[in-house]
C-alpha positions as CSV (number, residue, x, y, z in Angstrom):
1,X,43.5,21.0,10.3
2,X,40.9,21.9,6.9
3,X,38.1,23.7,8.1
4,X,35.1,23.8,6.1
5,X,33.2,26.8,5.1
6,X,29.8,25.0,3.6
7,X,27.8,28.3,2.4
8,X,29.0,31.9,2.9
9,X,27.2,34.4,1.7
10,X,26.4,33.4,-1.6
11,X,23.1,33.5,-3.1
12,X,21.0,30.1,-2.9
13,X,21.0,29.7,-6.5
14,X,24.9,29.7,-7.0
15,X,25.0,25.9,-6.2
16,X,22.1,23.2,-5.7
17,X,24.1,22.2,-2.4
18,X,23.6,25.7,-0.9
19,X,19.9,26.1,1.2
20,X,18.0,28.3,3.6
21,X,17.2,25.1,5.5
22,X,19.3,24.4,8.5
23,X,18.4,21.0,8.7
24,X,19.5,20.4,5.1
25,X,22.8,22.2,5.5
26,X,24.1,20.8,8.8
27,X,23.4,17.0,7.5
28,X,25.5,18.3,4.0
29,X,28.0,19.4,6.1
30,X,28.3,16.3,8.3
31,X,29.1,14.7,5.2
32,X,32.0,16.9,4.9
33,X,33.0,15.9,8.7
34,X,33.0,12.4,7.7
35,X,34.9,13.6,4.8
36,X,37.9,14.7,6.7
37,X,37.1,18.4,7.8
38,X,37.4,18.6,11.4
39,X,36.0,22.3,12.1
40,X,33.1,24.3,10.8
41,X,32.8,27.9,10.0
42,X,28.8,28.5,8.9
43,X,26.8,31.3,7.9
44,X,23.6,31.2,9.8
45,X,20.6,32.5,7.2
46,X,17.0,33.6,7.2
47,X,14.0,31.7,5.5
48,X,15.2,34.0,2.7
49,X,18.7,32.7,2.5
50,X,20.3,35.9,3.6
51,X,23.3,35.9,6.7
52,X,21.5,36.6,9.9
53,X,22.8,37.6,13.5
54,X,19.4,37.3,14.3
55,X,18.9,35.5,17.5
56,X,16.2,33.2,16.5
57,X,18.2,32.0,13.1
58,X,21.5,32.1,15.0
59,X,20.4,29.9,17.9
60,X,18.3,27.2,15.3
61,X,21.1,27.0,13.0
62,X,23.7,26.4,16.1
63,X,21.8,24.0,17.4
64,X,20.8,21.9,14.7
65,X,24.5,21.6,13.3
66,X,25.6,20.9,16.7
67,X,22.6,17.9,16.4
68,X,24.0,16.2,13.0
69,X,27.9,17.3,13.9
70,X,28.2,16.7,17.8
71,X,31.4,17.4,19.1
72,X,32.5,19.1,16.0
73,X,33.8,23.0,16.5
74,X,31.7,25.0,15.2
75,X,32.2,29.0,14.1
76,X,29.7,31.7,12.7
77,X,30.3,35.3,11.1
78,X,29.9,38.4,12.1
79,X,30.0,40.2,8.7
80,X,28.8,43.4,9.0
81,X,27.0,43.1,5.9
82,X,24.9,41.2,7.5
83,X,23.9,43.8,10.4
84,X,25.5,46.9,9.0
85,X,24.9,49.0,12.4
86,X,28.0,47.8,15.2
87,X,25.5,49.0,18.3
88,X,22.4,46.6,16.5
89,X,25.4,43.9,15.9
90,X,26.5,44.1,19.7
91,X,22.6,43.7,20.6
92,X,22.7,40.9,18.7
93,X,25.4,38.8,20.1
94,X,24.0,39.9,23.7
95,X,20.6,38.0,22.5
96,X,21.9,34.7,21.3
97,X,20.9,31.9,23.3
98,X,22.3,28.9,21.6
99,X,26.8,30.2,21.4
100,X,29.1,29.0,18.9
101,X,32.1,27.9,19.9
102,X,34.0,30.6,18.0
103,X,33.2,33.3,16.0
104,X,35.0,35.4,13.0
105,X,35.7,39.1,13.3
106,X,37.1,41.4,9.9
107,X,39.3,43.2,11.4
108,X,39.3,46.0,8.8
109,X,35.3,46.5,9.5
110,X,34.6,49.6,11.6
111,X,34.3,48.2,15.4
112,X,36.4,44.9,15.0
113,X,38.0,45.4,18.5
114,X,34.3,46.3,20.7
115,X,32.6,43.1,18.5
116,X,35.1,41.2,19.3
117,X,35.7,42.5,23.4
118,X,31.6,41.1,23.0
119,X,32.2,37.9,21.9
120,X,35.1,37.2,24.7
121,X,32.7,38.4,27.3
122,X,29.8,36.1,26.0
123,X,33.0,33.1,26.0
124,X,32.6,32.7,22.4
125,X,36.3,32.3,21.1
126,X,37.3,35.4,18.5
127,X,38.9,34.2,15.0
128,X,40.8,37.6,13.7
129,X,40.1,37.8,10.0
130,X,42.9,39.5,7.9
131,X,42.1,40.1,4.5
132,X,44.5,42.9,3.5
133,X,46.8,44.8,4.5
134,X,44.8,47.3,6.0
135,X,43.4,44.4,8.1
136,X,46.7,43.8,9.1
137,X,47.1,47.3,10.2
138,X,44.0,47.7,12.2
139,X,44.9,44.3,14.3
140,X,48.1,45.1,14.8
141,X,47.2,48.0,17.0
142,X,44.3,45.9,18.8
143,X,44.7,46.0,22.8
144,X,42.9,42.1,22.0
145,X,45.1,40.9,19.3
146,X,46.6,38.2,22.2
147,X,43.1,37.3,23.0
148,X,42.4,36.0,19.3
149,X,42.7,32.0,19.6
150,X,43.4,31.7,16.0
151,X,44.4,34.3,12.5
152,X,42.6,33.7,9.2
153,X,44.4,34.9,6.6
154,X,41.8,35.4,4.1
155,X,43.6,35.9,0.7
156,X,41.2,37.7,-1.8
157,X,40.3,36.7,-5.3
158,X,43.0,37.0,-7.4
159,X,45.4,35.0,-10.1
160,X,47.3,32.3,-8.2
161,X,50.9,34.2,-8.8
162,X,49.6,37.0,-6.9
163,X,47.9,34.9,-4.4
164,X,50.8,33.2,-3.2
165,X,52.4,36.6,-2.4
166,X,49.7,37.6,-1.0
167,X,49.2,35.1,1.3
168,X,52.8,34.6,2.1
169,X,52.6,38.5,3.0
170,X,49.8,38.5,5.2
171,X,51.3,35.2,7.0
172,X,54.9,36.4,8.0
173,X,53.2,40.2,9.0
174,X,51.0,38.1,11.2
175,X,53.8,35.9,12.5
176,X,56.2,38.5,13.1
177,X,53.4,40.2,15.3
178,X,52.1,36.9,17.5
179,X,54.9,34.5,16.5
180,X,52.8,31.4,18.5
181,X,49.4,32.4,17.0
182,X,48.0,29.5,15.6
183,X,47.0,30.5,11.4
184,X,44.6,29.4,9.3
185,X,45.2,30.2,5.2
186,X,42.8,30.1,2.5
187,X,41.8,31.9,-0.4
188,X,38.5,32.9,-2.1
189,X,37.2,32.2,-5.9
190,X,40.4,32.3,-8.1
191,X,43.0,32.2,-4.9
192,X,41.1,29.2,-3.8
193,X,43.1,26.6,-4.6
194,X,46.3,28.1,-4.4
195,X,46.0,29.1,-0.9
196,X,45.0,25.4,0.3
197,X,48.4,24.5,-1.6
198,X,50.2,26.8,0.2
199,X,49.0,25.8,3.4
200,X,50.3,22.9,3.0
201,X,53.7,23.7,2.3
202,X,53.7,26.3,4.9
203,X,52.0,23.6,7.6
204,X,49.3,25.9,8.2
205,X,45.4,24.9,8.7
206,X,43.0,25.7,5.8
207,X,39.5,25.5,4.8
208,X,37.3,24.8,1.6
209,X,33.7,25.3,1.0
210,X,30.8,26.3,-0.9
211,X,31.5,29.7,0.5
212,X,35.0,29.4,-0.5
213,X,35.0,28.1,-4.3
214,X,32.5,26.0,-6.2
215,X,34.8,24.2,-8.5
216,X,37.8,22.0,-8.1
217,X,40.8,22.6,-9.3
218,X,40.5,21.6,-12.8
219,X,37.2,23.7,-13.3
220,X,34.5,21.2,-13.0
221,X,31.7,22.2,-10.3
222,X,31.8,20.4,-7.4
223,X,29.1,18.1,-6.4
224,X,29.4,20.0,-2.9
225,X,31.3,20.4,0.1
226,X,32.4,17.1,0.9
227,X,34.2,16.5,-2.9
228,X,35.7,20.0,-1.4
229,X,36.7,19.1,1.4
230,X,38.5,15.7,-0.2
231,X,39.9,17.3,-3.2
232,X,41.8,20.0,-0.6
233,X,43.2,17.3,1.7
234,X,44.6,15.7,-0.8
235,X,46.5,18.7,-2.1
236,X,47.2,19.8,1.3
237,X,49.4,16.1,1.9
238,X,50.7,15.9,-1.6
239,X,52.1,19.8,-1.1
Protein backbone atom coordinates (compact mmCIF):
# COMPACT_ATOMS: atom_id res chain seq x y z
CA UNK A 1 0.00 0.00 0.00
CA UNK A 2 1.77 3.91 -0.82
CA UNK A 3 0.14 6.35 1.11
CA UNK A 4 0.29 9.84 0.18
CA UNK A 5 1.25 12.63 2.34
CA UNK A 6 0.20 15.72 -0.20
CA UNK A 7 1.32 18.82 2.11
CA UNK A 8 2.81 18.60 5.63
CA UNK A 9 3.77 21.20 7.32
CA UNK A 10 5.68 23.09 4.88
CA UNK A 11 5.31 26.58 4.15
CA UNK A 12 3.00 27.43 1.06
CA UNK A 13 5.67 28.83 -0.83
CA UNK A 14 7.93 25.64 -0.88
CA UNK A 15 6.04 24.26 -3.93
CA UNK A 16 3.27 25.89 -6.29
CA UNK A 17 1.25 22.48 -5.71
CA UNK A 18 1.01 23.25 -1.88
CA UNK A 19 -2.29 25.63 -0.83
CA UNK A 20 -4.38 26.92 2.03
CA UNK A 21 -7.40 26.02 -0.03
CA UNK A 22 -9.02 22.76 0.72
CA UNK A 23 -10.82 22.58 -2.22
CA UNK A 24 -7.63 22.90 -4.33
CA UNK A 25 -5.74 20.40 -2.28
CA UNK A 26 -8.25 17.54 -2.03
CA UNK A 27 -8.88 17.70 -6.12
CA UNK A 28 -4.58 17.57 -6.33
CA UNK A 29 -4.68 14.90 -4.31
CA UNK A 30 -7.42 12.90 -6.05
CA UNK A 31 -5.08 13.08 -8.82
CA UNK A 32 -2.68 11.26 -6.72
CA UNK A 33 -5.56 8.53 -5.94
CA UNK A 34 -6.05 8.04 -9.58
CA UNK A 35 -2.32 7.85 -9.63
CA UNK A 36 -2.02 4.74 -7.58
CA UNK A 37 -2.01 5.94 -3.89
CA UNK A 38 -4.70 4.22 -2.09
CA UNK A 39 -4.61 6.17 1.50
CA UNK A 40 -4.23 9.76 2.51
CA UNK A 41 -2.42 11.24 5.40
CA UNK A 42 -3.35 15.36 5.18
CA UNK A 43 -2.49 18.28 7.17
CA UNK A 44 -5.62 20.28 7.69
CA UNK A 45 -4.47 24.26 7.50
CA UNK A 46 -5.82 27.71 8.29
CA UNK A 47 -6.62 30.54 5.73
CA UNK A 48 -2.97 31.24 6.66
CA UNK A 49 -1.60 27.89 5.54
CA UNK A 50 -0.49 26.87 9.06
CA UNK A 51 -1.62 23.02 10.54
CA UNK A 52 -4.75 23.49 12.47
CA UNK A 53 -6.68 21.02 14.99
CA UNK A 54 -9.05 23.66 14.82
CA UNK A 55 -12.48 22.35 14.63
CA UNK A 56 -13.80 24.50 11.88
CA UNK A 57 -10.56 23.75 9.48
CA UNK A 58 -10.44 20.14 10.63
CA UNK A 59 -14.08 19.41 9.82
CA UNK A 60 -13.94 21.57 6.14
CA UNK A 61 -10.84 20.01 5.20
CA UNK A 62 -12.26 16.30 6.17
CA UNK A 63 -15.06 16.87 4.39
CA UNK A 64 -14.15 18.26 1.32
CA UNK A 65 -11.31 15.53 0.68
CA UNK A 66 -13.81 13.00 1.60
CA UNK A 67 -16.05 14.98 -1.47
CA UNK A 68 -13.25 14.74 -4.35
CA UNK A 69 -11.73 11.16 -2.73
CA UNK A 70 -14.94 9.14 -1.59
CA UNK A 71 -14.15 6.01 -0.24
CA UNK A 72 -10.57 6.77 0.08
CA UNK A 73 -8.95 6.43 3.92
CA UNK A 74 -8.22 9.29 4.94
CA UNK A 75 -5.66 10.39 8.12
CA UNK A 76 -4.82 13.89 9.82
CA UNK A 77 -1.92 14.97 12.34
CA UNK A 78 -1.81 15.62 15.56
CA UNK A 79 1.57 17.38 15.75
CA UNK A 80 1.86 19.17 18.60
CA UNK A 81 3.40 21.99 16.95
CA UNK A 82 0.40 22.68 15.77
CA UNK A 83 -1.50 22.98 19.26
CA UNK A 84 1.58 22.96 21.55
CA UNK A 85 -0.78 22.67 24.88
CA UNK A 86 -1.95 18.51 25.22
CA UNK A 87 -5.21 19.73 27.45
CA UNK A 88 -6.12 22.52 24.38
CA UNK A 89 -5.09 19.46 21.80
CA UNK A 90 -7.55 16.99 23.71
CA UNK A 91 -10.28 19.96 23.55
CA UNK A 92 -9.74 19.88 20.20
CA UNK A 93 -10.24 16.39 19.11
CA UNK A 94 -13.45 16.38 21.55
CA UNK A 95 -14.80 19.42 19.17
CA UNK A 96 -14.41 17.93 15.68
CA UNK A 97 -17.45 17.23 13.99
CA UNK A 98 -16.41 15.92 10.69
CA UNK A 99 -13.66 12.40 12.05
CA UNK A 100 -11.05 11.13 9.99
CA UNK A 101 -10.69 7.81 9.67
CA UNK A 102 -7.39 7.65 11.42
CA UNK A 103 -5.19 9.85 12.84
CA UNK A 104 -1.17 10.07 13.55
CA UNK A 105 0.25 10.31 17.09
CA UNK A 106 4.44 11.07 17.69
CA UNK A 107 4.94 9.00 20.17
CA UNK A 108 8.04 10.81 21.50
CA UNK A 109 5.71 14.07 22.05
CA UNK A 110 4.75 14.68 25.69
CA UNK A 111 1.05 13.02 26.03
CA UNK A 112 1.24 10.46 23.08
CA UNK A 113 -0.54 7.73 25.16
CA UNK A 114 -3.78 10.30 26.66
CA UNK A 115 -4.05 11.89 22.74
CA UNK A 116 -4.16 8.90 21.48
CA UNK A 117 -6.63 7.01 24.46
CA UNK A 118 -8.85 10.35 22.80
CA UNK A 119 -8.76 9.54 19.48
CA UNK A 120 -9.84 5.65 20.27
CA UNK A 121 -12.66 6.98 22.35
CA UNK A 122 -13.89 9.44 19.52
CA UNK A 123 -13.37 5.82 17.07
CA UNK A 124 -10.76 7.60 15.07
CA UNK A 125 -8.09 4.76 14.37
CA UNK A 126 -4.43 5.82 16.11
CA UNK A 127 -1.35 5.52 13.60
CA UNK A 128 1.86 5.32 16.18
CA UNK A 129 4.49 7.45 14.76
CA UNK A 130 8.13 6.33 15.54
CA UNK A 131 10.77 8.54 14.52
CA UNK A 132 13.66 7.64 16.77
CA UNK A 133 14.62 5.62 19.04
CA UNK A 134 13.42 7.44 21.79
CA UNK A 135 10.02 7.04 20.07
CA UNK A 136 10.51 3.61 20.13
CA UNK A 137 11.13 3.68 23.78
CA UNK A 138 8.17 5.68 24.82
CA UNK A 139 5.69 3.15 22.72
CA UNK A 140 7.11 0.40 23.85
CA UNK A 141 5.98 0.97 27.40
CA UNK A 142 2.40 2.23 26.07
CA UNK A 143 -0.56 0.28 27.92
CA UNK A 144 -2.16 1.21 24.00
CA UNK A 145 0.59 0.06 21.89
CA UNK A 146 -1.93 -3.15 20.82
CA UNK A 147 -4.62 -0.63 20.07
CA UNK A 148 -2.45 1.10 17.27
CA UNK A 149 -3.90 -0.27 13.83
CA UNK A 150 -0.85 0.46 12.09
CA UNK A 151 3.38 1.74 12.90
CA UNK A 152 4.92 4.55 10.90
CA UNK A 153 8.32 4.38 10.87
CA UNK A 154 9.23 7.78 10.15
CA UNK A 155 13.02 7.73 9.19
CA UNK A 156 14.51 11.29 9.64
CA UNK A 157 16.53 13.31 7.08
CA UNK A 158 19.64 11.85 6.64
CA UNK A 159 22.25 10.37 3.83
CA UNK A 160 20.66 7.24 2.37
CA UNK A 161 23.54 4.81 4.02
CA UNK A 162 22.39 5.94 7.31
CA UNK A 163 18.83 5.78 6.32
CA UNK A 164 18.70 2.31 5.51
CA UNK A 165 20.02 1.48 9.03
CA UNK A 166 17.89 3.52 10.39
CA UNK A 167 15.01 2.36 9.13
CA UNK A 168 15.83 -1.27 9.23
CA UNK A 169 16.45 -0.40 13.14
CA UNK A 170 13.31 1.08 13.92
CA UNK A 171 11.44 -1.82 11.76
CA UNK A 172 12.80 -5.00 13.56
CA UNK A 173 12.46 -2.97 17.27
CA UNK A 174 8.94 -2.49 16.26
CA UNK A 175 8.49 -6.02 14.92
CA UNK A 176 10.05 -7.74 17.72
CA UNK A 177 7.50 -5.72 20.00
CA UNK A 178 4.01 -6.36 17.92
CA UNK A 179 5.28 -8.98 15.49
CA UNK A 180 1.63 -8.83 13.44
CA UNK A 181 1.56 -4.98 13.51
CA UNK A 182 0.86 -3.90 10.18
CA UNK A 183 4.20 -1.05 9.18
CA UNK A 184 4.32 1.61 7.19
CA UNK A 185 8.13 2.99 6.11
CA UNK A 186 9.11 6.22 4.74
CA UNK A 187 11.64 8.77 5.02
CA UNK A 188 11.75 12.57 5.02
CA UNK A 189 13.93 15.12 2.62
CA UNK A 190 17.29 13.25 1.97
CA UNK A 191 15.92 9.63 3.39
CA UNK A 192 13.08 10.00 1.04
CA UNK A 193 13.76 7.94 -1.52
CA UNK A 194 15.69 5.42 0.12
CA UNK A 195 13.09 4.55 2.56
CA UNK A 196 10.27 3.90 -0.33
CA UNK A 197 13.18 1.49 -1.72
CA UNK A 198 13.41 -0.17 1.22
CA UNK A 199 9.85 -0.70 1.70
CA UNK A 200 9.84 -2.43 -1.06
CA UNK A 201 12.23 -4.91 -0.41
CA UNK A 202 11.13 -5.30 3.06
CA UNK A 203 7.13 -5.66 1.67
CA UNK A 204 6.20 -2.93 3.84
CA UNK A 205 3.61 0.02 2.95
CA UNK A 206 5.01 3.53 2.22
CA UNK A 207 4.08 6.91 1.40
CA UNK A 208 5.29 10.00 -0.81
CA UNK A 209 4.27 13.48 -0.83
CA UNK A 210 4.69 17.08 -0.92
CA UNK A 211 5.15 16.82 2.76
CA UNK A 212 7.53 14.04 2.34
CA UNK A 213 10.11 15.25 -0.54
CA UNK A 214 9.70 17.71 -3.34
CA UNK A 215 11.96 16.20 -5.82
CA UNK A 216 12.31 12.83 -7.50
CA UNK A 217 14.96 10.87 -7.26
CA UNK A 218 17.29 12.23 -9.66
CA UNK A 219 16.81 15.90 -8.18
CA UNK A 220 14.42 17.53 -10.56
CA UNK A 221 11.24 19.10 -8.61
CA UNK A 222 8.35 17.32 -8.98
CA UNK A 223 5.37 18.72 -10.74
CA UNK A 224 3.38 17.51 -7.56
CA UNK A 225 2.08 14.74 -5.71
CA UNK A 226 0.84 12.54 -8.31
CA UNK A 227 4.50 12.44 -10.34
CA UNK A 228 5.28 11.34 -6.52
CA UNK A 229 3.14 9.09 -6.01
CA UNK A 230 4.08 7.32 -9.64
CA UNK A 231 7.78 7.71 -9.45
CA UNK A 232 7.51 5.69 -5.77
CA UNK A 233 5.47 2.84 -7.11
CA UNK A 234 7.52 2.27 -9.51
CA UNK A 235 10.55 1.90 -7.28
CA UNK A 236 8.55 0.13 -4.78
CA UNK A 237 7.86 -2.91 -7.69
CA UNK A 238 11.22 -2.75 -9.27
CA UNK A 239 12.86 -3.10 -5.50
Amino acid sequence: MLKVCPNGARELGEHPALSSNPETAAKDCAEAVLTGAQEIHVHPKNRQGKDSLEAHDVDLWVATFRQHCPGVPLGITTGEWAAPDLNHRLNLIDSWNELPDFASVNWHESGADRLAARLLERGIGVEAGIWHEEGLASWSASPLRAHCFRVLVEVQDMPPNLAESSGRYLVEGVQSLEPTATVLLHGEEESTWSMVSLAGRLGLDSRIGLEDCLHLPDGRTATGNAELVETALQLMRAS
